[in-house]
N, C-alpha and C positions, 0 to 999 in steps of 0.2 A: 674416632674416625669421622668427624661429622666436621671439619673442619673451619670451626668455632672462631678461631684465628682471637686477635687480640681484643676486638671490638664487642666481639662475643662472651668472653673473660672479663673483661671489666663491667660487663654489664651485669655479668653472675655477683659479680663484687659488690654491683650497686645492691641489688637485693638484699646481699650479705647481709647490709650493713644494717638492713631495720632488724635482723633476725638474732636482737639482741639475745633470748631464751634458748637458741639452740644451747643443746647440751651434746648432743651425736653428729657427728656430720661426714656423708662419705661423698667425694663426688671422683668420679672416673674421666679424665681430659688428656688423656695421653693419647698423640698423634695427633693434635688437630691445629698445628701452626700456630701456637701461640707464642708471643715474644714475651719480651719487659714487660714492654706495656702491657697487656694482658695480662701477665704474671701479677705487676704490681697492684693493679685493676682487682686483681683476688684477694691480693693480701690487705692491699687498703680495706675492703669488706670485712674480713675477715679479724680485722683488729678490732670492730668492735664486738665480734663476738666471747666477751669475756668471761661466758659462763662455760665454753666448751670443754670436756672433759673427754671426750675420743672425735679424734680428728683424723681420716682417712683420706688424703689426696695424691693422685696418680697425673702426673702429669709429665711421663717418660713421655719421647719421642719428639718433643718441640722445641723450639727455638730460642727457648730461653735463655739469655749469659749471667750477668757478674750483676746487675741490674736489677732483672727480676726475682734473682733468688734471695737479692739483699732484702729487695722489698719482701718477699714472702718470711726471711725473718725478722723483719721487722715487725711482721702482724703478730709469731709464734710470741714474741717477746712480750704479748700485751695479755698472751694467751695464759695467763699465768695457773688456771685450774686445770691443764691437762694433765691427764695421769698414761694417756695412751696413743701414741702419735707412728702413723704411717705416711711416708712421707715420699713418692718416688716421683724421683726427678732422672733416673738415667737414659741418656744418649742425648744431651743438651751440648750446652758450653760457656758453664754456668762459669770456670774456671778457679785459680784462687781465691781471686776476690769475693767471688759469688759464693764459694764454699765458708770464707770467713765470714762473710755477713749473715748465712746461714746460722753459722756455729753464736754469731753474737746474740741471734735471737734465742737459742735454744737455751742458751747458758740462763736463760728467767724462768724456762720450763723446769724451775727442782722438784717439782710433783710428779713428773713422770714416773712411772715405775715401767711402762712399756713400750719401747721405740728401737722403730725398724725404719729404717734411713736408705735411699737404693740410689748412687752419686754413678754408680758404671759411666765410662767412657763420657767423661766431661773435662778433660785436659786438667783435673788437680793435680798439684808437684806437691811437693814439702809443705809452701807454707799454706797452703785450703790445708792440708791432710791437720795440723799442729793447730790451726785452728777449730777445726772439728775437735780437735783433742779438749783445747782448751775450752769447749764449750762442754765436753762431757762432764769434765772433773769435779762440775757444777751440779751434776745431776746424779745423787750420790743414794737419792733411795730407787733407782735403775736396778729390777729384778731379771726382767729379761731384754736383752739390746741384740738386733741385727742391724751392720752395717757392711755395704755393698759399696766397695770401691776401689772395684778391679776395673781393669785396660785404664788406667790412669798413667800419672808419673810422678807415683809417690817414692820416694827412697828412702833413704835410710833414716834423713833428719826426719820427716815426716811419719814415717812409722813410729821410731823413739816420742814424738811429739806427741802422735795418737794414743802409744801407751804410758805416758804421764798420766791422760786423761785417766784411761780407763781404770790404772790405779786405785784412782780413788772411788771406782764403783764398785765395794766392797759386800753391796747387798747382791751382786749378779748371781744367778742361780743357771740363766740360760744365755751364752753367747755364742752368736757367729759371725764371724769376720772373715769377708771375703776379700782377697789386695791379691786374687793371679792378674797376671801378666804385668805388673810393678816393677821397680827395679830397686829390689828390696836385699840387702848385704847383712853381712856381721853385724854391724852396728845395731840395724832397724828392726833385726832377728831379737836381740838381745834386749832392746828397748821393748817388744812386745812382752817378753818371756817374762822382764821384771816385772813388768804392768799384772800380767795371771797370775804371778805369786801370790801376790795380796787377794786374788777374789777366790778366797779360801771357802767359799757356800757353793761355787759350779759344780752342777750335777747335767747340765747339758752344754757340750761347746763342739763348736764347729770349726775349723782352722782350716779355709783354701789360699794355700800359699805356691801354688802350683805357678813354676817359671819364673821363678826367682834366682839368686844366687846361696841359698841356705848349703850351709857344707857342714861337716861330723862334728865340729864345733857347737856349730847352731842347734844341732839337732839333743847334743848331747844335754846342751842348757834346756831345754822343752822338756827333755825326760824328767833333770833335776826338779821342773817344777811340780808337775804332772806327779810324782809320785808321793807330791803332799796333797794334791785335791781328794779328799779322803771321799767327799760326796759324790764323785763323779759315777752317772750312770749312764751317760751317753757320749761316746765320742766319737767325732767326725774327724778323721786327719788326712787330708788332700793335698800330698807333697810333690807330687810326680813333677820330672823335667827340673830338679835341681842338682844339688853335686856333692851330695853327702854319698856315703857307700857302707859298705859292711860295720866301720866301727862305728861311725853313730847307729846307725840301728840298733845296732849291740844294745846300746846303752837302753834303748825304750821299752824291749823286755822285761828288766826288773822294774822299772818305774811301774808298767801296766799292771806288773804283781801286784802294789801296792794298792791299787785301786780295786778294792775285796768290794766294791757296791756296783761295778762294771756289768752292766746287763746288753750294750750295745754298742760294735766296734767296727769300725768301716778305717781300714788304713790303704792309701791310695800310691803306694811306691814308682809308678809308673817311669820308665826311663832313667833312673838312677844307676848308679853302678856299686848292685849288691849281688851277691851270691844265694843259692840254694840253704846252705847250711844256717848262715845269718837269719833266713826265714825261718829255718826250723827252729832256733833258738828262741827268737821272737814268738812263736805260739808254744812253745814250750812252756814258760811262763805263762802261757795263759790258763793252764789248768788251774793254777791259784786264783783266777776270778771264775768262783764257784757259780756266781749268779749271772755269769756272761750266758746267752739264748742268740744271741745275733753276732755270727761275723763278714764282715765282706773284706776278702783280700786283695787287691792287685796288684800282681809283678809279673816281673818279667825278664826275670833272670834265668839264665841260660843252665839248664839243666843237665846233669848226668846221669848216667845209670842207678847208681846209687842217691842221690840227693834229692830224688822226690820221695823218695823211701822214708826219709829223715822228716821231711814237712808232711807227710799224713800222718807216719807212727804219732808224732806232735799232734796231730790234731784230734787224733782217737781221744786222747786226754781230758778234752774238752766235753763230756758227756750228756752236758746238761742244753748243746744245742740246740734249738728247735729252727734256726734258718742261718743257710750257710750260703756263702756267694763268693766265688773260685773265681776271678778273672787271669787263666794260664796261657793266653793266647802268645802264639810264635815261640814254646819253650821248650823244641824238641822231646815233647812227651809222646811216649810209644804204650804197646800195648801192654808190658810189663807195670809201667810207671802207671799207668785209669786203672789195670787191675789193683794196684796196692790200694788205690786211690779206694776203689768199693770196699775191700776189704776193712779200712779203716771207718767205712759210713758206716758198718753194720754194728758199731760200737755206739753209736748217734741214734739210740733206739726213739729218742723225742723228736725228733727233725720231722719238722711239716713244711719246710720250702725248701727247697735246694736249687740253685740256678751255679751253672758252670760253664766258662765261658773255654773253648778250650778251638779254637780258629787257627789251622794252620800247623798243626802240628804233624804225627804220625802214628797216628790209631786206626787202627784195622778191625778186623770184625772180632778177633779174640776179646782182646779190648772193651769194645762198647758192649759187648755180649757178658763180661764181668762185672762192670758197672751195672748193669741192668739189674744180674741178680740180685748183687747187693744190695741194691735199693727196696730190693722186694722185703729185704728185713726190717724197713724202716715203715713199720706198720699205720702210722699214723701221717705218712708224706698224702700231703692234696695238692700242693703245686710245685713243680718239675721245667725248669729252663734248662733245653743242652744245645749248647750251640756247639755245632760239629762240624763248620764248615771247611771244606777243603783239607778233607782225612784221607783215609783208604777202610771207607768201611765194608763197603760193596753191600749185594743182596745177602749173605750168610749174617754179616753183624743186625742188620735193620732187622730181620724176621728173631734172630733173637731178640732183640732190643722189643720188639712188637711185640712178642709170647710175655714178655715183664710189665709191659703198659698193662695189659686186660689185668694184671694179678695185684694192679694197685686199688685197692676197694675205695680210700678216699680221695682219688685222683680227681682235681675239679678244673685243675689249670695247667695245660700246657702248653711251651714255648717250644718248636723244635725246629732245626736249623739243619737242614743236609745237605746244602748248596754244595756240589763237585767233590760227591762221594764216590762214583763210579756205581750205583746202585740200579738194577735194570727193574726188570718187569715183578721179579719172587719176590722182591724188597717192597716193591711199593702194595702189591695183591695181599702180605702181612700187615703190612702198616697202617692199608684202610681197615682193613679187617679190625684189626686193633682200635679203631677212630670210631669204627661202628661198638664194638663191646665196652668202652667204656663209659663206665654206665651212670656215674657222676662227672663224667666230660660238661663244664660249658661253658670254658675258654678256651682255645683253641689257633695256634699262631703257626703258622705251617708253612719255615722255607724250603721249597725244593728247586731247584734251577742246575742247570746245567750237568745233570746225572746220563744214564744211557739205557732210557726209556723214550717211548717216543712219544706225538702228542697226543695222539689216538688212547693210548692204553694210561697216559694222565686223566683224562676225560672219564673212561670208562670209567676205571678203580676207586679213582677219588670222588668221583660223583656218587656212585652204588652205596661207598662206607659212607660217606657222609651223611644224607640222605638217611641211614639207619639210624643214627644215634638223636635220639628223642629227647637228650635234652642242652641239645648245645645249643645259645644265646648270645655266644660272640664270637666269628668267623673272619679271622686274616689271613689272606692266600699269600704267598709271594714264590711262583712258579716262573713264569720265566721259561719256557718249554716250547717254543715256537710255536705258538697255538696257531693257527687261523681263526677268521670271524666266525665262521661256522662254528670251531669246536669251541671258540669263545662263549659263545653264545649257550649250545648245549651246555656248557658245565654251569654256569652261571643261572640257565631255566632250572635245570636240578637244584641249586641249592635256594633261588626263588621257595621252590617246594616246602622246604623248610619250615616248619609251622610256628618254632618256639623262638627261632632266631630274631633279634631286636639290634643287633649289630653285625653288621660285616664287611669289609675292605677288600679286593680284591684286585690283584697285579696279575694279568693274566699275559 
């Protein structure tokens, strides 16, 4: 941000170039107006440094095109001892050309074993994306690779192209490939899928494919692959906003069986058209990955009386969790459905995080008042997310839910969210009360807005509890309560008081 521009860039370049010994080099130039010229100004320096062996440059947010990024691989090209390259160039307009001249230099880098590449929103189509590819293919002892190039306009030739490349990086142990908002089909679905076959050693992969056109097809061939990465122990699947539905889901169930070394799972269904049941199936299978500890779910399919019933009994299964993350926002869940929900966490006796995002639904105070207990069985829980916005929980649920907070003995972090609960004055005189006795409190995220308390009895309550708890260290308010300056102020001199606190935000 010191807006270096191009004259400033090539002059770094000058330097460069005596700095034949470097072996390390990080430099941070993103946002400062640099073009071509400046661009090439780097890389000309830059080629003589031919001993480097990790090279970090950032140079998102300029003005770079087709020009500069050819010159900066043309330096990469000369670079021939890298083993470790960071490379961000997103939000330019580097375009195809720039992305091929890119990939031409890369393709001399075979030593690499680690590169993270960030192209975001620089108008590449098909042939930058095929060119990139072609330059992977080349770097073949590539352990771990991130490549970032999403808001592009890569398609389907281009994806197919990119996984030729990757094919042949057969040492990959960690990839993530980001291509949302692309316009990526059957073809370019299929052309990736082939490419993972072959990288038979992945034990960490990330796949954002979100806003594309993938359908039960596409989906079905992913699972096929998926259920030979025998090493896989982390996956990332970010599908949401495409047009697969219940039968491909189906299929990724038993593939996920097959991955018995599954320790971390985060699947992202958002906006698709799947059912309740399909989900339960889908974690039904998961009981067979015994060494799974992490899941994070999201959907958002439209529930019944019965079909949340289905997707927790499934998830009691799972026993060996220790962090769970529920995003059920807008899914007609009531007080029967969070009660099954606790019921099934008290099977989760290892669980130490739990965040649940559950926005818009219809929970009332029975409800949150069950969840609470349950969680009191989960003896070793220290951080706690409930986002409960715009429920029915009133003052009867919150002061249960309150009586549950104090009885968490290693409680250290919490996220809690009541925005237009309808909860008055008993609700929130429990909740501080709760804020003060918890006695490993020292995170602390606190939304309340638009409830039916007024602003006076905000001030008082939540100033008094806060104020008591002696070891809270990071404080976010988000109130919303029509304060005045005055009571602004007071609540805000209160938690000044605070003696241990080193953080706090505060939306008053």
């Amino acid at each position: 941000y010191n807006k270096i521009g191009d004259e400033g860039a090539s002059g770094l370049g000058s330097a460069l170039a005596n700095c034949i010994n470097l072996s390390n080099l990080t430099l941070y130039l993103s946002y400062n107006k640099i073009g071509d010229e400046g661009a090439s100004g780097l890389g000309s320096g830059l080629a003589n440094c031919i001993n480097l062996s990790n090279l970090t440059l950032q140079l998102s947010g300029n003005q770079i095109g087709k020009e500069g990024a050819s010159g900066l691989g043309s330096a990469l090209a000369n670079c021939i001892n890298l083993s470790n390259l960071t490379l961000g160039l997103s939000n330019n307009k580097i375009g195809d050309e720039g992305a091929s001249g890119l990939g031409s230099g890369l393709a001399n880098c075979i030593n690499l074993s680690n590169l993270t590449l960030y192209l975001t929103y620089n108008k590449i189509g098909d042939e930058g994306a095929s060119g990139l590819g072609s330059a992977l293919a080349n770097c073949i002892n590539l352990s771990n690779l991130t490549l970032g190039l999403s808001e592009n306009q890569i398609g389907d030739e281009g994806a197919s192209g990119l996984g030729s490349g990757l094919a042949n990086c057969i040492n990959l142990s960690n990839l993530t490939l980001q291509l949302y908002y692309s316009k990526i089909g059957d073809e370019g679905a299929s052309g990736l899928c082939s490419a993972l076959a072959n990288c038979i050693n992945l034990s960490n992969l990330t796949l954002d494919l979100r806003s594309q056109k993938i359908n039960d097809e596409d989906l079905q061939n992913l699972s096929d692959i998926l259920k030979n990465c025998n090493n896989l122990s982390k996956l990332n699947l970010v599908l949401r906003s495409n047009e697969f539905g219940s039968l491909g889901v189906s299929s990724l169930g038993p593939a996920l069986a097959n991955c018995h070394n599954l320790q971390s799972l985060n699947i992202d269904f958002y906006y698709n058209l799947i059912d309740a049941q399909c989900v339960s199936n889908l974690i039904s299978n998961l009981e067979k990955c015994i060494h799974l500890n992490k899941l994070e779910l999201w959907v958002d399919c439209k529930v019944d009386e019965q079909s949340p019933q289905n997707i927790y009994s499934s998830l009691a299964n799972c026993r060996n969790l220790s962090s769970i993350t529920l995003y059920l926002e807008e899914n007609n869940i009531g007080d029967q459905q969070i009660s099954n929900l606790g019921f099934t966490l008290t099977n989760c006796s290892q669980l130490k995080k739990f965040k649940i995002y559950l926005y818009n639904n219809k929970i009332g105070p029975q409800g949150i008042s069950n969840l609470g207990f349950a969680l009191k069985m989960c003896p070793y829980l220290s951080s706690l997310t409930l986002n409960l916005n715009n429920n029915q929980i009133g003052d009867k649920g919150i002061s249960d839910l309150s009586s549950c907070l104090i009885s968490f003995p290693n409680l250290s972090q919490l996220v809690l969210s009541l925005n237009e609960n309808q909860i008055g004055d008993q609700g929130v005189q429990s909740l501080c009360f709760a804020f003060a006795n918890c006695k490993n409190l020292y995170y602390l995220h606190f939304g309340f807005a638009r409830n039916l308390i007024g602003a006076h009895e905000v001030v008082q309550y939540l100033g008094s509890g806060l104020c008591k708890n002696i070891r809270l260290q990071t404080l976010i308010l988000s109130l919303f309560n029509n304060l005045d300056d005055a009571q602004k102020n007071k609540l805000s001199y209160k938690i000044q008081k605070m003696k241990r606190l080193v953080k706090k935000e505060l939306c008053l």
